[in-house]
C-alpha positions in Angstrom: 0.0 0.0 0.0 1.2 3.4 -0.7 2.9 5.0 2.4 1.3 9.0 1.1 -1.8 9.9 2.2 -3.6 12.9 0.3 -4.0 14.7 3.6 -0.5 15.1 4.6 0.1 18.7 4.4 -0.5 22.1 6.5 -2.9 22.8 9.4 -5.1 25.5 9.7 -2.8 27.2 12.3 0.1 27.3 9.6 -0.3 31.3 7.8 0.5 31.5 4.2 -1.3 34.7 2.8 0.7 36.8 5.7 4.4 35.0 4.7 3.8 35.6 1.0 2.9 39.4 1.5 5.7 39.5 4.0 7.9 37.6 1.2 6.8 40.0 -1.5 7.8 43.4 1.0 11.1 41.7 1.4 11.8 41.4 -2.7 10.3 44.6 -2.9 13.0 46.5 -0.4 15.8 44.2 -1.9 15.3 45.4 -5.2 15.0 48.8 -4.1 18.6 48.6 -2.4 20.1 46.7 -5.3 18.5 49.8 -7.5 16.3 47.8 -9.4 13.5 50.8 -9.4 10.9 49.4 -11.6 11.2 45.8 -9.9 10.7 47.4 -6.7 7.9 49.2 -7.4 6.3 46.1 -9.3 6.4 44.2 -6.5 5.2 46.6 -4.1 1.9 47.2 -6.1 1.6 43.8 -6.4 2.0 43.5 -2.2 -0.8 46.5 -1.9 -2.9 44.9 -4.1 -2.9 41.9 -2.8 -3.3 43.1 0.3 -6.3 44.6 -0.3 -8.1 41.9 -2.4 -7.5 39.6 0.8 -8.1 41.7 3.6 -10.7 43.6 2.3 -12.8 40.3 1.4 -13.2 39.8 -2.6 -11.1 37.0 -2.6 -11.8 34.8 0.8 -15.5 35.8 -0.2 -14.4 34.4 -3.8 -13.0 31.2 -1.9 -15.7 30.2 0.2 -18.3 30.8 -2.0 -17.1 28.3 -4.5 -16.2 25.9 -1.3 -19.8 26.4 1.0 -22.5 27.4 -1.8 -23.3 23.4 -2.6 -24.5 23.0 1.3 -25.7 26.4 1.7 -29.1 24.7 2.0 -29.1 21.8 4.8 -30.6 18.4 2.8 -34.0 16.4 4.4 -32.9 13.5 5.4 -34.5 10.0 4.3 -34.1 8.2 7.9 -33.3 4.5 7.3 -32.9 1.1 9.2 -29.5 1.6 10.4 -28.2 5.5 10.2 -25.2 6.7 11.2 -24.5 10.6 12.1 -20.5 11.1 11.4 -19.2 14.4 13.5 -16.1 15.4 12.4 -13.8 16.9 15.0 -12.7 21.0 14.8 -9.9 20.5 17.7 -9.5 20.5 21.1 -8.1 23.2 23.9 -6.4 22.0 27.2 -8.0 24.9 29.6 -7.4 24.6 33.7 -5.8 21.4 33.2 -8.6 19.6 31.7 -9.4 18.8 27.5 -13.0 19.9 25.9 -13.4 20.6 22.7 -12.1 23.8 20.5 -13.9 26.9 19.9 -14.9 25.6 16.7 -16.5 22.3 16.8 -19.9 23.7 19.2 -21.8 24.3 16.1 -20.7 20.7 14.8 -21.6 18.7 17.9 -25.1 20.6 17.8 -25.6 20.2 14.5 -25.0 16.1 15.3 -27.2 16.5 18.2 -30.2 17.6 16.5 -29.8 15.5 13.8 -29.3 12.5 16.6 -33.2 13.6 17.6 -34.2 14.0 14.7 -33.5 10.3 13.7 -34.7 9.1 16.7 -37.8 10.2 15.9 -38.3 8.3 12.8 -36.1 5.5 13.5 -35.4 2.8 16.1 -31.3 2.3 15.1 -29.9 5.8 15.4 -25.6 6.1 16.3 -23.5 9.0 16.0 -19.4 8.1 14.9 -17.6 10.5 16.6 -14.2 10.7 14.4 -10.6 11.9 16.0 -7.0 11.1 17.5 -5.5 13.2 20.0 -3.8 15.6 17.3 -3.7 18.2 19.9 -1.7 16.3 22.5 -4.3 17.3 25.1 -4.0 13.6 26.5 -7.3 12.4 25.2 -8.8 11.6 21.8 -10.9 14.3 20.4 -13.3 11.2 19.9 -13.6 10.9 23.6 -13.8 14.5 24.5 -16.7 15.1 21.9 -18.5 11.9 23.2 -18.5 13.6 26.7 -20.0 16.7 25.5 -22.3 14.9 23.5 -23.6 12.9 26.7 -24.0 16.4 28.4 -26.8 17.3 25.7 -28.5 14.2 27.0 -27.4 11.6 24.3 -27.2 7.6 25.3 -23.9 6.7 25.7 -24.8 3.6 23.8 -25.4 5.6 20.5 -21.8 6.9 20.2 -20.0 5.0 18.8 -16.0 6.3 18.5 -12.9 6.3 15.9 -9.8 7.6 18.2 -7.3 7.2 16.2 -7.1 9.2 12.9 -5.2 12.7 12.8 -6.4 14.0 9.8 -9.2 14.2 7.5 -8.0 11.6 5.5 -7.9 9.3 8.0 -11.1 10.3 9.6 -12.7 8.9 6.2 -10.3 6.4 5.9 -10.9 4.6 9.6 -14.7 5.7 10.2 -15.5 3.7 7.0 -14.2 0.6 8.7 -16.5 1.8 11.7 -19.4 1.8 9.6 -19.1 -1.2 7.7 -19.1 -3.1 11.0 -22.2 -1.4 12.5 -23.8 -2.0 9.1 -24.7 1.8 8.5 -27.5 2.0 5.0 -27.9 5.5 5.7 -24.8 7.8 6.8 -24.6 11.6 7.5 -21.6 13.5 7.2 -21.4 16.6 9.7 -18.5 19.0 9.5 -18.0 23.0 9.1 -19.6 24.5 5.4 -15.6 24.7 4.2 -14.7 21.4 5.2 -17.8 19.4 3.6 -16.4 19.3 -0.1 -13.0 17.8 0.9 -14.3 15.1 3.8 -17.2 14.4 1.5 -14.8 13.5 -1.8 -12.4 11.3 0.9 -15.3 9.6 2.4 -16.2 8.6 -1.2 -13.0 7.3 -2.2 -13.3 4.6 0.8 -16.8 3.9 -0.4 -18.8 5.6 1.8 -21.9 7.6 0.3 -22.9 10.3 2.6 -25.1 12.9 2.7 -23.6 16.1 3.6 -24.9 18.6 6.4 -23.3 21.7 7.3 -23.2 22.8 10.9 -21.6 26.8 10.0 -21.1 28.9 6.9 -18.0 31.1 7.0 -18.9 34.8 5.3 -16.1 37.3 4.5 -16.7 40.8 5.4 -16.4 43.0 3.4 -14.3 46.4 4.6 -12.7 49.4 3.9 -9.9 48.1 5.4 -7.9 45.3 5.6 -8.8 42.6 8.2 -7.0 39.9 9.8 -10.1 37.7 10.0 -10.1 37.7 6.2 -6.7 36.9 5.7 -7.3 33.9 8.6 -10.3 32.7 5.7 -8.2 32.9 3.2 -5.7 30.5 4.6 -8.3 28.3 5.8 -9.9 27.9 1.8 -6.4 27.5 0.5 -6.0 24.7 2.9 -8.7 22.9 1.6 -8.4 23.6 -2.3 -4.9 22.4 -1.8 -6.3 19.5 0.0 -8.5 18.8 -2.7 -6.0 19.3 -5.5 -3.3 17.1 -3.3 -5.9 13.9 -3.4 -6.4 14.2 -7.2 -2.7 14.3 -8.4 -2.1 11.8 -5.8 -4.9 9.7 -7.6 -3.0 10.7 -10.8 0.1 9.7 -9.7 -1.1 6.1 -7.7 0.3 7.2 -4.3 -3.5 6.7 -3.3 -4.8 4.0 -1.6 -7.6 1.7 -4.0 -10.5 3.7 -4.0 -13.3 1.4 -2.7 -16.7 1.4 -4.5 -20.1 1.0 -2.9 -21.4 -2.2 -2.3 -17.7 -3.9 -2.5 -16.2 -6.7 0.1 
């Protein structure tokens, strides 16, 4: 089996719109010293105006539209015999000494709730998969720590079923379809941030797993007169999943790709 994976790459918490404008400044003042006036002045427009275009919002507002507009709209869902809720973890934070979960997965582990109630209503076998290693070296799988706040909103313990060990997306799809192929899911639901849906959904395919997606937030850019550093933060955060996306189909391309699984195969 190949040992790449087409996850492997940068986290959110790794900048790359502020290092390239930083980059760009630095050209731009080494061509100035080295007399290169026209260079200099090239790059430095380029800088401004890249500045701008990000932290002003056209293009993280380009980005995420072209990311988030496919779930925009949250699907019904046909309840089956045996369904399968899939909450994909957004981090953990180790405050006063004890783990719970980051700032950004609330809206996904409410989303999962409702939709846990919501199944429940119209169907007898209802689990939520709760995907995650400890990739924040809090101590304790994200898995874990999501199941305990999941429990808090009243949930049976007995419906959560957990995958503790993946530290990525890729692996998220990658274990959790082993995870539903032994509870015997016919209906699955994939939860996860607006941004993130595209790239878990195309990942949970490729191990044969046909989900319907659910958003549980929708990132906006706002648009201002000035630059803003939450716009630049969007920015990286679409880059790191169109280069996600792109990573998975040249490593297709190139066979450094597990098999892709199909539906309905042993």
């Amino acid at each position: 089996m190949p040992g790449r994976v087409a996850n492997a790459g940068p986290a959110y918490n790794l900048p790359m719109t502020l290092p390239l404008l930083a980059v760009l400044v630095l050209l731009a003042a080494c061509c100035a010293a080295l007399k290169w006036r026209r260079t200099s002045r090239g790059l430095g427009l380029v800088a401004i105006a890249l500045l701008l275009a990000l932290g002003c919002g056209p293009v993280p507002a380009w980005l995420l539209e072209h990311l988030q507009s496919a779930y925009a709209v949250k699907p019904p869902v046909a309840w089956n015999t045996r369904n399968a809720i899939v909450l994909l973890g957004a981090g953990t934070e180790s405050v006063a000494g004890a783990a719970e979960p980051g700032v950004f997965s609330y809206a996904r582990i409410v989303e999962a709730a409702g939709l846990y109630n919501d199944c429940r209503k119209a169907a007898t076998d209802c689990k939520i998969v709760v995907s995650g290693g400890d990739a924040a070296h809090t101590g304790l799988p994200e898995a874990t720590i999501y199941r305990d706040a999941l429990a808090k909103l009243g949930m049976d313990a007995g419906d959560i079923l957990l995958e503790p060990d993946s530290m990525n997306t890729w692996q998220n799809a990658q274990f959790t379809s082993a995870v539903l192929a032994r509870y015997g899911a016919d209906r699955v639901v994939l939860v996860s941030s607006g941004i993130h849906l595209r790239r878990s959904a195309l990942y949970f395919a490729h191990f044969g797993v046909s989900a319907t997606p659910v958003r549980a937030d929708y990132l906006r850019a706002v648009r201002s007169v000035l630059p803003l550093a939450y716009n630049f933060a969007l920015t990286d955060f679409a880059l790191h999943e169109y280069i996600g996306i792109a990573r998975y189909r040249a490593y297709n391309w190139l066979g450094w790709n597990p098999a892709r699984v199909r539906p309905g195969d042993a």
